[in-house]
N, CA, C and O of each residue as an XYZ file, in Angstrom:
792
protein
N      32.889     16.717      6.678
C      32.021     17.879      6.858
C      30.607     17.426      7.187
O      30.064     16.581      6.475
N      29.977     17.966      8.260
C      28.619     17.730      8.832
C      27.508     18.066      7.383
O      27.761     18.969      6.587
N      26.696     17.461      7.301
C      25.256     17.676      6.190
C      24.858     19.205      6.647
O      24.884     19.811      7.718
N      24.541     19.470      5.525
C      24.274     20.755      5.074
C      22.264     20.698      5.130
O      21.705     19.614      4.963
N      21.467     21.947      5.370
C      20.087     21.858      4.989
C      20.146     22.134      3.376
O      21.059     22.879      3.020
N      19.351     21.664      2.443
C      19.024     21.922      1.370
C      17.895     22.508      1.114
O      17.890     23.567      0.487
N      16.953     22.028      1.473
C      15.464     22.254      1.527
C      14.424     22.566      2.556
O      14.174     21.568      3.232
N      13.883     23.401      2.822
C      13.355     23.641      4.086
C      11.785     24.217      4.351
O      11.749     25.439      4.494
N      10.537     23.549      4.435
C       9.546     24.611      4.757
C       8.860     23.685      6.102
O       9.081     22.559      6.549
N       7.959     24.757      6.453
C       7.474     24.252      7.871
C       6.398     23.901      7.306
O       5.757     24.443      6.406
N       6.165     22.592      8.107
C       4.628     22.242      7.759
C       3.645     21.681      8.492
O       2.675     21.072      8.041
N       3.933     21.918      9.778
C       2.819     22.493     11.123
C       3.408     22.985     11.941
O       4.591     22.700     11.757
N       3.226     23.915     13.242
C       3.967     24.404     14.315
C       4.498     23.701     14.658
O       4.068     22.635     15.099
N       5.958     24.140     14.560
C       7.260     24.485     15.019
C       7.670     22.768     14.772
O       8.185     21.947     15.531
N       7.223     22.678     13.463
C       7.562     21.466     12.839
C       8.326     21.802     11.242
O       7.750     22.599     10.502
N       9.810     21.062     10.723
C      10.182     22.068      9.709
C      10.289     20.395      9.399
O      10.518     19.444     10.147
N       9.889     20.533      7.267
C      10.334     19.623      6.735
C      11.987     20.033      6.206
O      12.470     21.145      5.990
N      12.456     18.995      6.128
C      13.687     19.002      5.986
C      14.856     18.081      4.300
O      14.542     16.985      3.836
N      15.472     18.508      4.034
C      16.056     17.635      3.038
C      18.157     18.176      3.366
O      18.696     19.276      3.485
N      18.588     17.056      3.387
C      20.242     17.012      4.052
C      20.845     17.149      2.680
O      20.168     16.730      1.741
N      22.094     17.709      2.421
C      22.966     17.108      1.795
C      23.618     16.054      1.483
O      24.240     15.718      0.475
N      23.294     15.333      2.961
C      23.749     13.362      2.814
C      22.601     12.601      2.330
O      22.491     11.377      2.393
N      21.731     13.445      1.830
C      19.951     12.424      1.405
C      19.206     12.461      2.673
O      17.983     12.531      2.546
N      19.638     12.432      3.764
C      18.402     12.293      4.753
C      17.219     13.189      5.024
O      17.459     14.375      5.252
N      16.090     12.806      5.026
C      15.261     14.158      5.196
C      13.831     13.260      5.432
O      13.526     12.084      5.230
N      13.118     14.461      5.973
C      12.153     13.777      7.123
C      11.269     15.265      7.387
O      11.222     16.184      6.568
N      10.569     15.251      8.774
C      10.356     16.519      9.401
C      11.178     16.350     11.059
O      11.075     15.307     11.704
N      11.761     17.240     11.427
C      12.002     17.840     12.520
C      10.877     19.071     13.254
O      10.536     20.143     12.753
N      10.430     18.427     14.721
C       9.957     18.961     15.825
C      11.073     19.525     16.181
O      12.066     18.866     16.488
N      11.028     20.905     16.179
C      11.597     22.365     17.251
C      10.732     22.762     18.445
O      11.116     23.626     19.233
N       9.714     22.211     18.561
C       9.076     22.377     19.273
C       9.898     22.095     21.065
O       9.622     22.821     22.021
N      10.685     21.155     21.128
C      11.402     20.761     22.585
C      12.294     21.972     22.328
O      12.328     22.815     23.224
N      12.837     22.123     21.507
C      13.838     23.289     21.529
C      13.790     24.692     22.118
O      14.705     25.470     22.391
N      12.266     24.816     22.255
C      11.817     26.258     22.086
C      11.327     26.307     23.609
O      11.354     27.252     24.397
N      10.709     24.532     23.837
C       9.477     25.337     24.972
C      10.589     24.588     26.267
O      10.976     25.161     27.285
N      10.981     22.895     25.747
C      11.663     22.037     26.952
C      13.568     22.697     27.356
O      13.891     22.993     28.507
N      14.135     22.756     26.665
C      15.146     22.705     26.536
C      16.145     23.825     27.427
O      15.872     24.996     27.163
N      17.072     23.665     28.271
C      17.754     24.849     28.643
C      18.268     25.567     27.338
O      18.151     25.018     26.242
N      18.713     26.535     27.454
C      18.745     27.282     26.494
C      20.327     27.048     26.051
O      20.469     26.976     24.830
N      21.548     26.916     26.841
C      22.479     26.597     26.640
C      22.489     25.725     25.388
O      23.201     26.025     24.430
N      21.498     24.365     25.389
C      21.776     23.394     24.614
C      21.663     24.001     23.029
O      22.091     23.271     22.134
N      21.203     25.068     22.738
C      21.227     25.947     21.220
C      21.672     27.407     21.537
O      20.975     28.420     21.589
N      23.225     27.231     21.769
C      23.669     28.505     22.061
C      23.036     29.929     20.876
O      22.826     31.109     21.156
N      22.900     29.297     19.726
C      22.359     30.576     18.489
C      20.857     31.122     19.001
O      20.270     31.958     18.314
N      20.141     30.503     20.501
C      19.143     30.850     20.886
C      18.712     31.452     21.434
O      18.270     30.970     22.477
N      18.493     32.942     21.195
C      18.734     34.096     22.559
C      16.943     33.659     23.337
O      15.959     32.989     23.022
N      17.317     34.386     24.275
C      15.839     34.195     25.141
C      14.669     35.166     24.119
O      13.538     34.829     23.772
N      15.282     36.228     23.865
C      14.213     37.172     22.546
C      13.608     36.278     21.571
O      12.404     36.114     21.372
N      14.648     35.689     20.953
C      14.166     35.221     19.743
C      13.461     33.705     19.968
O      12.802     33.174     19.074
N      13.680     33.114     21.219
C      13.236     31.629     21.297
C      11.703     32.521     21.828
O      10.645     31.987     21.493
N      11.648     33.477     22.409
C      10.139     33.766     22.864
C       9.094     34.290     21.427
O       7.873     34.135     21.388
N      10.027     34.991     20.215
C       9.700     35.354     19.456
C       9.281     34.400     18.549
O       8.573     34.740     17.600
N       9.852     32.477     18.818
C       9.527     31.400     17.839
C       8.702     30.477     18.914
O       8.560     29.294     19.224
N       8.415     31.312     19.148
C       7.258     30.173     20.200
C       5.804     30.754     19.727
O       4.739     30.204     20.010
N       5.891     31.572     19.205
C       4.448     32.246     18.112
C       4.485     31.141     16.677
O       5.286     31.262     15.750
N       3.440     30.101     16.779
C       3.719     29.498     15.553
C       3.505     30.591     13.910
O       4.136     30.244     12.911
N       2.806     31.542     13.867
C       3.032     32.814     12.984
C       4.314     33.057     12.647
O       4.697     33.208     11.487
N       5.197     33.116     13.893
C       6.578     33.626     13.659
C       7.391     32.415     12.935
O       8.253     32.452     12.056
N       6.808     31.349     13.618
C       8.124     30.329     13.090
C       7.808     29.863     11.535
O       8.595     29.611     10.623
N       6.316     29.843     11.574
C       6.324     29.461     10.237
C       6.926     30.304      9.099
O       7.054     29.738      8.014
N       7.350     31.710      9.222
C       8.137     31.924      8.531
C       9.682     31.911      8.340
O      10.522     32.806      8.252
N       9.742     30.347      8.306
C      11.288     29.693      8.586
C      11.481     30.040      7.311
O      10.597     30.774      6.869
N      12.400     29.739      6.520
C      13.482     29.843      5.284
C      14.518     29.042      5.540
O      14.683     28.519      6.642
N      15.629     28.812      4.121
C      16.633     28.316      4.021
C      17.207     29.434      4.125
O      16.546     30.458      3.947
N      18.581     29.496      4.440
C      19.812     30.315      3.955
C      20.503     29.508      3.743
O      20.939     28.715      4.577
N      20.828     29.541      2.247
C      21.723     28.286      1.541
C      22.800     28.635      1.738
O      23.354     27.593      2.087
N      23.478     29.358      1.761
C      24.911     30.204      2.125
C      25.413     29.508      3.356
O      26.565     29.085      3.253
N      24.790     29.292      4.521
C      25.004     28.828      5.527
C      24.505     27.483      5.150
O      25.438     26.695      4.997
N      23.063     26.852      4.905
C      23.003     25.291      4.993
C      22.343     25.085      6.546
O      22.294     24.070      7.241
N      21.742     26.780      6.865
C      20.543     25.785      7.849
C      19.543     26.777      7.871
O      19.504     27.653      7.008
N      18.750     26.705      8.775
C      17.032     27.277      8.940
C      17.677     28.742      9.028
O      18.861     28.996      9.252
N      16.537     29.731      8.782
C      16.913     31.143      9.036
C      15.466     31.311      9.357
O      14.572     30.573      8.943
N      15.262     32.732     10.419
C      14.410     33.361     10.369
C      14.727     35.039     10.604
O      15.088     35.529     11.674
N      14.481     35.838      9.228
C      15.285     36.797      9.249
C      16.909     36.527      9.390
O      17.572     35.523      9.129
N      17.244     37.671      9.847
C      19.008     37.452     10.146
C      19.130     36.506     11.135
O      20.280     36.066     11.156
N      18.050     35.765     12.382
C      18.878     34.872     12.512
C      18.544     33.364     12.066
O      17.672     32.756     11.445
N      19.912     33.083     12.838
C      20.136     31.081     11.993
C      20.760     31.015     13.522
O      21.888     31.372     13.864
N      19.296     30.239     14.673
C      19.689     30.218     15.665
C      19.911     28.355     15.963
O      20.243     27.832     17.027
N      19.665     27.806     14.918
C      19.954     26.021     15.021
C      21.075     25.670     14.010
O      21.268     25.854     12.808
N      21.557     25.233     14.776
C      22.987     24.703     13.784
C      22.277     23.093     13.139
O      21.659     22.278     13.824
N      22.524     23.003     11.984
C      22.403     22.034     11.207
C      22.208     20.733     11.706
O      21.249     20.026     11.398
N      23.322     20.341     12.651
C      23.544     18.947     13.232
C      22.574     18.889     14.385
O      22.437     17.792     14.925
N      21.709     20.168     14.952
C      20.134     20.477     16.222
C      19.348     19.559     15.181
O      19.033     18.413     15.503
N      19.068     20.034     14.047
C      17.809     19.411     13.331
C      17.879     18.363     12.510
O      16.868     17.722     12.228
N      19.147     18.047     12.002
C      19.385     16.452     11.721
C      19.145     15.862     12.967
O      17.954     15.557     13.037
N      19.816     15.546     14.065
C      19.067     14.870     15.205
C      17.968     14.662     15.314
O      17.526     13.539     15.554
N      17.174     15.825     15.145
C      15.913     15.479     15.315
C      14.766     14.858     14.860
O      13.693     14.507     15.351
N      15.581     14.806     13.228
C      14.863     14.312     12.151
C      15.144     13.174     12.329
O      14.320     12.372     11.890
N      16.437     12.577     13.056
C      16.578     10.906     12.736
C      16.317     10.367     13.771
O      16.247      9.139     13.748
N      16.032     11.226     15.304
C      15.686     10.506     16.475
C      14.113     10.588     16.139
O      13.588      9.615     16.680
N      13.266     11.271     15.539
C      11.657     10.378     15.276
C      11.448      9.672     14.140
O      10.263      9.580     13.822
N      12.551      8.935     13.147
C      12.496      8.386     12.429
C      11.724      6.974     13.105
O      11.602      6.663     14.291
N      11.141      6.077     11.545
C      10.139      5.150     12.084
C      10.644      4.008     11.458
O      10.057      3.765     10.404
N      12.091      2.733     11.933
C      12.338      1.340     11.644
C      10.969      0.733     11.345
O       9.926      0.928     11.968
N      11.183     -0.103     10.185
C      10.657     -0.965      9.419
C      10.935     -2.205      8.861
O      11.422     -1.963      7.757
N      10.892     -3.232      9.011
C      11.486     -4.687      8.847
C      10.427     -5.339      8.610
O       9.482     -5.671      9.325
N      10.752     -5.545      7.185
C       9.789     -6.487      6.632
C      11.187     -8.093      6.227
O      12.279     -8.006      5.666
N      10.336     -9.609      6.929
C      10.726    -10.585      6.497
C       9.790    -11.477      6.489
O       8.749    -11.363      7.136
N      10.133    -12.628      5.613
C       9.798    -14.008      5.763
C       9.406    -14.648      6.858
O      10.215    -14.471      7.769
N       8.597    -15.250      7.123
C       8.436    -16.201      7.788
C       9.572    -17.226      8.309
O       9.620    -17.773      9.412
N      10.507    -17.348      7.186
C      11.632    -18.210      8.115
C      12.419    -17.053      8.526
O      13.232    -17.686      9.199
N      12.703    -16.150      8.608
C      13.406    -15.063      9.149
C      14.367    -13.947      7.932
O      14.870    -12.886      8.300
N      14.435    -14.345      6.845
C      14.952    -13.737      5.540
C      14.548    -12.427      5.157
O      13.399    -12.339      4.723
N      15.260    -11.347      5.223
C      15.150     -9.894      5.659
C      15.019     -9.244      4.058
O      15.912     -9.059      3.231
N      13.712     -9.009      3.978
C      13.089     -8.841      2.613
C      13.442     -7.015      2.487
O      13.572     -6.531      1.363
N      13.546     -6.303      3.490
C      13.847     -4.930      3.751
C      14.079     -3.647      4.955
O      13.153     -3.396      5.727
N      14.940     -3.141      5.004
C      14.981     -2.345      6.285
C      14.717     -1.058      5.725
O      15.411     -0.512      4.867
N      13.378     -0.463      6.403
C      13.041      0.848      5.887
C      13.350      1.794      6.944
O      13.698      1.360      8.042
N      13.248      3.196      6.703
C      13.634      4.149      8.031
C      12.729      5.199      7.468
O      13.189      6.196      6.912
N      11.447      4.984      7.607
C      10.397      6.128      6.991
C      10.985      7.227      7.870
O      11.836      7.282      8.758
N       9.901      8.360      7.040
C       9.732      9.819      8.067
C       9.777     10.023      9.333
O      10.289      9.110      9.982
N       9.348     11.072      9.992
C       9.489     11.574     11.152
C       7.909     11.067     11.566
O       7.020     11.144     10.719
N       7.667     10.605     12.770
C       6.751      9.874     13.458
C       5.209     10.680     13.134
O       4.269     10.121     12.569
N       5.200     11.791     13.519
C       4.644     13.098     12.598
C       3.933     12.792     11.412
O       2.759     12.429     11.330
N       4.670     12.953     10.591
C       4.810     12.865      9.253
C       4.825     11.302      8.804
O       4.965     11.001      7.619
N       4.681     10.374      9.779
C       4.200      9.156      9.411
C       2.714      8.529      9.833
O       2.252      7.620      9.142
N       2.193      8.886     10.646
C       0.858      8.689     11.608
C       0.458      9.783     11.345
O      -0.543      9.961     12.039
N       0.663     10.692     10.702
C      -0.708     11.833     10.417
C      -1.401     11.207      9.689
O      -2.474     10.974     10.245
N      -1.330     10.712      8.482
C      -1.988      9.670      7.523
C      -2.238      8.247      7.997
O      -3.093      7.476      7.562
N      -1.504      8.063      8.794
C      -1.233      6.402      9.136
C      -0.803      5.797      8.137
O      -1.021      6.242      7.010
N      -0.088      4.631      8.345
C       1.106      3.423      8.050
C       0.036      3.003      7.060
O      -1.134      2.844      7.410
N       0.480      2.817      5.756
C       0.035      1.953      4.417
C       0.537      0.357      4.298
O       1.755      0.205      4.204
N       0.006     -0.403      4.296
C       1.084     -1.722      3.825
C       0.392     -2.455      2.714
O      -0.675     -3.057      2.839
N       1.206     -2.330      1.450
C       0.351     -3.441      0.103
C       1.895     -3.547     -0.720
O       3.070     -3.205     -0.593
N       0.932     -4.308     -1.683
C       1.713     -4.560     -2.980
C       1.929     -3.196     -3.559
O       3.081     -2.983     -3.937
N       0.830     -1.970     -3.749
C       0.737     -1.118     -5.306
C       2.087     -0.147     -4.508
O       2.602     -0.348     -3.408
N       2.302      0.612     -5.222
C       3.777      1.378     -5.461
C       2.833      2.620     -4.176
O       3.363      3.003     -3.132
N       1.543      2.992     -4.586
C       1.422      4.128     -3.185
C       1.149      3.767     -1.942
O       0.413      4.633     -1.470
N       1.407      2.762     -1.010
C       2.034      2.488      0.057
C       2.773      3.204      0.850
O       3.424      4.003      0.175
N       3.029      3.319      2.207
C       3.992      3.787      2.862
C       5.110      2.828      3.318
O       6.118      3.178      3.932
N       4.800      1.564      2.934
C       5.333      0.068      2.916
C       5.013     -0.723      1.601
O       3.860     -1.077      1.354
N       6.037     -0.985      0.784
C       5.233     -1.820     -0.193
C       6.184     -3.152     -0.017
O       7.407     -3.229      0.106
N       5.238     -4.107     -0.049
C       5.466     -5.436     -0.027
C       5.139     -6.262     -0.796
O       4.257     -7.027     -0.408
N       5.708     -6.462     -2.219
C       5.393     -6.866     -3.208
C       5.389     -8.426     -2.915
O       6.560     -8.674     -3.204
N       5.007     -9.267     -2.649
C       4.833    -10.484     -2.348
C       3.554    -11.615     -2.982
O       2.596    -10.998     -3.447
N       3.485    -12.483     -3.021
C       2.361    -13.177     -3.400
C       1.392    -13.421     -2.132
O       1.731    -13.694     -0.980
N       0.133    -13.255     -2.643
C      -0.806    -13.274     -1.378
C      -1.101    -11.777     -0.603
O      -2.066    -11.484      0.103
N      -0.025    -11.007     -0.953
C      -0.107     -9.301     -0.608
C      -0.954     -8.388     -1.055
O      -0.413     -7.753     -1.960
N      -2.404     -7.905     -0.766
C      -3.674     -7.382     -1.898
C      -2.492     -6.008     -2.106
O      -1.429     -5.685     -1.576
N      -3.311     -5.506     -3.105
C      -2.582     -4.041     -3.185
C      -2.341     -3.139     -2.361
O      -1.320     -2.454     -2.309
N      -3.279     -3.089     -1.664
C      -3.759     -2.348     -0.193
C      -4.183     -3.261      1.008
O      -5.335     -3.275      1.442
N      -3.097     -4.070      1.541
C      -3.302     -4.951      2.244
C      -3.958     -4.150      3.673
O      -5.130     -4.409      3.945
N      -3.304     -3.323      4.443
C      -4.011     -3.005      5.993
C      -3.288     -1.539      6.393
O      -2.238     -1.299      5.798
N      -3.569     -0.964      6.950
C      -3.667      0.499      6.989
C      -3.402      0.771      9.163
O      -4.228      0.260      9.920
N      -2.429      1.433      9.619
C      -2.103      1.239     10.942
C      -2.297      2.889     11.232
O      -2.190      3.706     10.318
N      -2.582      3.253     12.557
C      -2.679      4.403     12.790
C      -2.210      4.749     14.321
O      -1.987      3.631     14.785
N      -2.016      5.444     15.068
C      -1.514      5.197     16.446
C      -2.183      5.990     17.381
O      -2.355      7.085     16.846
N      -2.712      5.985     18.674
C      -4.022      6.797     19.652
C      -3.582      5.974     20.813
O      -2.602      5.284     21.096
N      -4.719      6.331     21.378
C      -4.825      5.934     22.509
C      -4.627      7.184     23.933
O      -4.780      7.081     25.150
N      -4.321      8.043     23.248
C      -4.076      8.673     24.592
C      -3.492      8.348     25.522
O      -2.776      7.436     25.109
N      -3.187      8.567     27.180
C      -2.625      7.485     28.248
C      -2.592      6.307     27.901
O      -1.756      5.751     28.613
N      -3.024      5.621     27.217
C      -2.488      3.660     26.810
C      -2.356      3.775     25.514
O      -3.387      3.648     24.854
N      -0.985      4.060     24.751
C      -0.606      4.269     23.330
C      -1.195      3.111     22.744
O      -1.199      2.147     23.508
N      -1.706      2.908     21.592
C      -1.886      1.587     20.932
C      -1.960      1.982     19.604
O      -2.047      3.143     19.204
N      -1.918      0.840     18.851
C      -1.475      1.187     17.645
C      -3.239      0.503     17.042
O      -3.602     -0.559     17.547
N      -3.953      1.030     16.247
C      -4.963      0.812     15.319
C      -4.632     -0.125     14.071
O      -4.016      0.269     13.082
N      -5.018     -1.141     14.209
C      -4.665     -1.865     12.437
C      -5.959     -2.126     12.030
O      -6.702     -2.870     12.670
N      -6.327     -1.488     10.865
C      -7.236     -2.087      9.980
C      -7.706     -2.783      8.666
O      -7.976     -2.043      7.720
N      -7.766     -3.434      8.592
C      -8.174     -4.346      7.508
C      -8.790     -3.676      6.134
O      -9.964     -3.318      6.037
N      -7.689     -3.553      4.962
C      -8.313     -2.918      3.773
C      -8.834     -3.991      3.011
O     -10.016     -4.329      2.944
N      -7.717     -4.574      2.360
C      -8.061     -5.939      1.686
C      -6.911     -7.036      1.995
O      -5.705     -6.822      2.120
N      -7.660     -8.367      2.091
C      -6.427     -9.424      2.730
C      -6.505     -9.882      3.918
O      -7.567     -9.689      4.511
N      -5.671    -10.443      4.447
C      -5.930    -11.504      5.398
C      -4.633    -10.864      6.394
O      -3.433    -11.010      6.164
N      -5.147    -10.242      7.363
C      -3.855     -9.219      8.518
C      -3.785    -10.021      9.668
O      -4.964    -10.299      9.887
N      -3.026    -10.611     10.620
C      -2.887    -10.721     11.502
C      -1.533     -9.786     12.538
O      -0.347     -9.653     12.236
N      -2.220     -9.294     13.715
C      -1.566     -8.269     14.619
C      -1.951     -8.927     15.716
O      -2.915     -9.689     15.646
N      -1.175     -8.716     17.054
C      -1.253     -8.477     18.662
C      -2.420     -9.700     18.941
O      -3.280     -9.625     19.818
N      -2.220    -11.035     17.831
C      -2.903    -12.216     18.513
C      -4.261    -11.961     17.857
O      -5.242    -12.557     18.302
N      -4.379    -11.150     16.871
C      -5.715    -11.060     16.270
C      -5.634    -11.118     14.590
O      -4.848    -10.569     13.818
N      -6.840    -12.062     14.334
C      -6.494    -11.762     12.680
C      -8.227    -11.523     11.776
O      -9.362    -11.635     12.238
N      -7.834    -11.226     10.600
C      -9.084    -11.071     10.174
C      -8.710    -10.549      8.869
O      -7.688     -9.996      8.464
N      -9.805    -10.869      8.320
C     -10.157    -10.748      6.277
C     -10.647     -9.825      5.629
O     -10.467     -9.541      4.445
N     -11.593     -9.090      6.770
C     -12.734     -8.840      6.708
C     -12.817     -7.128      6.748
O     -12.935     -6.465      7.778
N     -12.723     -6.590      5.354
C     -12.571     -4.916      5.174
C     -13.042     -4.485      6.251
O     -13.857     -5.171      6.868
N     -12.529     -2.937      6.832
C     -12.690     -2.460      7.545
C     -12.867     -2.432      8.970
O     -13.194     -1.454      9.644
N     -12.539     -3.979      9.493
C     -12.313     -4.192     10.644
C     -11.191     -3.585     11.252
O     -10.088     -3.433     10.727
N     -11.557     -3.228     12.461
C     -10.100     -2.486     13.395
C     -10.322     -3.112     14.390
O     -11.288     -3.796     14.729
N      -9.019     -2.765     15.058
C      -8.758     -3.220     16.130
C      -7.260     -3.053     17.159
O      -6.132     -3.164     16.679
N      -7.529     -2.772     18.617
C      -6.251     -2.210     19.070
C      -4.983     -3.276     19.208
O      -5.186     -4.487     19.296
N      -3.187     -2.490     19.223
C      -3.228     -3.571     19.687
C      -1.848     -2.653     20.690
O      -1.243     -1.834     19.998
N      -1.297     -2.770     22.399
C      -0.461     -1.877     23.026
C       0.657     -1.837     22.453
O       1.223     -2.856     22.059
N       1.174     -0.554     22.313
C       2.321     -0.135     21.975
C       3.842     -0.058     22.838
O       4.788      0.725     22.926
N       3.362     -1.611     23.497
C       4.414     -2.095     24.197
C       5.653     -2.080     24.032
O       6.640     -1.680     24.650
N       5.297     -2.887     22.530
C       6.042     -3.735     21.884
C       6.254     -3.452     20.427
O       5.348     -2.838     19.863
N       7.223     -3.772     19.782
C       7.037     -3.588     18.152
C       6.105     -4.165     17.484
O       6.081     -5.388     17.630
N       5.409     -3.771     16.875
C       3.882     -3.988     15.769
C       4.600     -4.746     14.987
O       5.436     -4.324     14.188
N       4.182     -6.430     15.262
C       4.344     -7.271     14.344
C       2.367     -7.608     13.270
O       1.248     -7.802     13.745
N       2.872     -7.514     11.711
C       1.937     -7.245     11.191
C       2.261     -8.695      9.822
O       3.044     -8.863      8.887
N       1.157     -9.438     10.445
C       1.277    -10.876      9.472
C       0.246    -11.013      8.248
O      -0.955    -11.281      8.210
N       1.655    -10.582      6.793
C       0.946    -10.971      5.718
C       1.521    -11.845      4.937
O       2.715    -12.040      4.714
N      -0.007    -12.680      4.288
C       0.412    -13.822      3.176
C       1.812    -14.639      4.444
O       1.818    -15.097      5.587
N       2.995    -14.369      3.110
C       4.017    -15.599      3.700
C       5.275    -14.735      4.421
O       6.385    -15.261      4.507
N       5.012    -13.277      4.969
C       5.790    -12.495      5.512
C       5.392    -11.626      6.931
O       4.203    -11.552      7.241
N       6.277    -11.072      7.652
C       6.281    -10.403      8.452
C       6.863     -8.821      8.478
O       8.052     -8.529      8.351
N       5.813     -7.914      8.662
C       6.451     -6.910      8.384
C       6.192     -6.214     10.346
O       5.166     -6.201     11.026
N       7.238     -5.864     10.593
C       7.877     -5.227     11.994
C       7.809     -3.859     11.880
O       8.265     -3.347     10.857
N       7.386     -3.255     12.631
C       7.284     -1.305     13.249
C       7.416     -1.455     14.222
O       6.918     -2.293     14.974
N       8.518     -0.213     14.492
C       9.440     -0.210     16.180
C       9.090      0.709     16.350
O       9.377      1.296     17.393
């Protein structure tokens, strides 16, 4: 049987946080659904009601209907369950933290991209992290990543406490930033480890 919604509120336009019956949960963008998408691809989507959830007013008053196990607004439940799991796990954010000799200390699968770069990427030792890397040489609050750029995506790393090296650049020195292109996966060098963002 496909995962069920459990939990459901919106928490920016036509953005719904989410919690599965299989544990997965994140936020899902409806946003392609509403504005990109032929309409076929969410048959529960009449042209009324997709014009009627393109008012972020309207959508934010999403709901659960637990009975069913997906989004409701009013009587309808125009996304089937398995629309917004997709969506939640195609902006999910890989995380690989290892060793220096290559020894795979953890594979994380944070939030929805959203819901991970609104705050920007944490990396330390202390438990409130968005990465914790309990390691020796790891400050509590080792370096802090954020993502911009507009037309040339790049990813922001800055220096909280500790010794960061990124994209051929390193430094000690609080509050230093610096870009580096979002070519490539954000390799982020601390103490005696490597922690990876794809």
């Amino acid at each position: 049987m496909a995962a069920t919604i459990l939990e459901a509120r919106c928490v920016a336009p036509f953005v719904v946080r989410v919690r599965f019956s299989d544990g997965m949960e994140g936020e899902a963008s409806l946003e392609p659904c509403l504005f990109d998408w032929d309409l076929s691809r969410v048959p529960g989507l009449t042209p009324e009601l997709r014009e009627w959830l393109r008012s972020p007013e309207h959508f934010a008053t999403v709901r659960l209907d637990a009975e069913a196990g997906t989004l409701a607004w009013g009587d309808a439940r125009p996304f089937d369950p398995s629309v917004v799991y997709w969506r939640v796990e195609q902006y999910r954010v890989p995380v690989t933290v290892r060793t220096k000799d290559g020894t795979v200390l953890a594979n994380l699968l944070l939030g929805g991209r959203r819901e991970v770069w609104t705050g920007g990427l944490t990396v330390g030792s202390a438990p409130d992290n968005t990465v914790v890397v309990n390691r020796p040489g790891v400050a509590p609050h080792h370096v802090r990543v954020r993502v911009g750029g507009g037309h040339h995506p790049c990813y922001f790393v800055e220096v909280v406490e500790g010794t960061t090296t990124a994209g051929g650049t390193s430094s000690s020195t609080p509050g230093v930033k610096w870009r580096v292109p979002m070519e490539e996966p954000l390799l982020l060098e601390l103490a005696d480890c490597t922690v990876q963002v794809n």
